[in-house]
N, C-alpha and C positions, 0 to 999 in steps of 0.2 A: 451438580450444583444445588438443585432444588436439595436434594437429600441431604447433604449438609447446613445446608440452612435449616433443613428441621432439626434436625439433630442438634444445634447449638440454640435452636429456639427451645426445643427442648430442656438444656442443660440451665436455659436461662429458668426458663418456670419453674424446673424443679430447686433451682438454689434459690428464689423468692419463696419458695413455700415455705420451705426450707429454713429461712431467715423468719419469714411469718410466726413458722409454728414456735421459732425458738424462742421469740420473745412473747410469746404468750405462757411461757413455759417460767415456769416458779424458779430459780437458783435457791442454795444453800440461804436460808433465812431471808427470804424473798416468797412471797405469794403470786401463784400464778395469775392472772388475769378472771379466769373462772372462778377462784378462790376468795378474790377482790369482791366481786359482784355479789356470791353467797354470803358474804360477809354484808356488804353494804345491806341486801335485803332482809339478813337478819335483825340487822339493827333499824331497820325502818319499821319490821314487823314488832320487833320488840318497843319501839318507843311510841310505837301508834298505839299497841295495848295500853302500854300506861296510861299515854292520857284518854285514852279512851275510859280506862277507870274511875269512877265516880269516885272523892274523896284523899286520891292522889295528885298533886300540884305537878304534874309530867313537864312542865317549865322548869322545875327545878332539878330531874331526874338528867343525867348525863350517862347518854349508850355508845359504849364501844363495841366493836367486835373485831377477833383477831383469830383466824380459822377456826371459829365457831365457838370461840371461848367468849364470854361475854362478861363486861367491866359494868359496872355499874354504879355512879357516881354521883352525889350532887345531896341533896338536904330534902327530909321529908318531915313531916310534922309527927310521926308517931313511931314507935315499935312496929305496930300493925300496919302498919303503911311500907314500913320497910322489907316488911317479911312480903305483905302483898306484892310488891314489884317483883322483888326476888321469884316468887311462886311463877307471874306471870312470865317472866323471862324464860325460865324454864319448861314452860310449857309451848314453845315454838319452835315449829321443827325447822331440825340443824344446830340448835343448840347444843354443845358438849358440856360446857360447864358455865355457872356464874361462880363471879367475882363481886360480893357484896358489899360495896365503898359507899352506902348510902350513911348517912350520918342525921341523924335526929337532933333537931332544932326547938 
């Protein structure tokens, strides 16, 4: 008796894990849970640069990120301004690529 009840307590844990690990698990054009986070901390890293930038209005600056691809959006006061955010994005790691939607006002 005992031995079968582990044996199905058994079966229980391992299909919870089981189900655990699956929805941490990314599907076809779906991000995994891990992937989610790298991403969010990308874009916090990348938007805390900005406004940490002297001469850039980072209120204005809009950060995406989407597995490691990065959007960058929103109204900057200058050319120089624009290429400086772009530079900085790039330069934080995990970054693959920027997408430069900044637009000069």
């Amino acid at each position: 008796m005992k031995k079968s009840f582990r044996n199905a307590r058994s079966i229980v844990i391992a299909g919870a894990l089981g189900a655990a690990l699956a929805a941490c698990a990314g599907g076809p054009g779906k991000e995994s849970t891990g992937e989610l986070l790298d991403d969010s901390v990308i874009t916090t890293k990348v938007k805390t640069a900005i406004i940490a930038e002297k001469g850039i209005d980072g209120t204005s600056v809009s950060v995406e990120t989407n597995k490691g691809r990065v959007l960058l959006s929103g109204y900057v006061k200058s050319p120089d301004q624009r290429q400086r955010a772009e530079g900085l994005a790039r330069q934080v790691g995990g970054v693959r690529q920027v997408e430069n939607k900044l637009e000069v006002k």
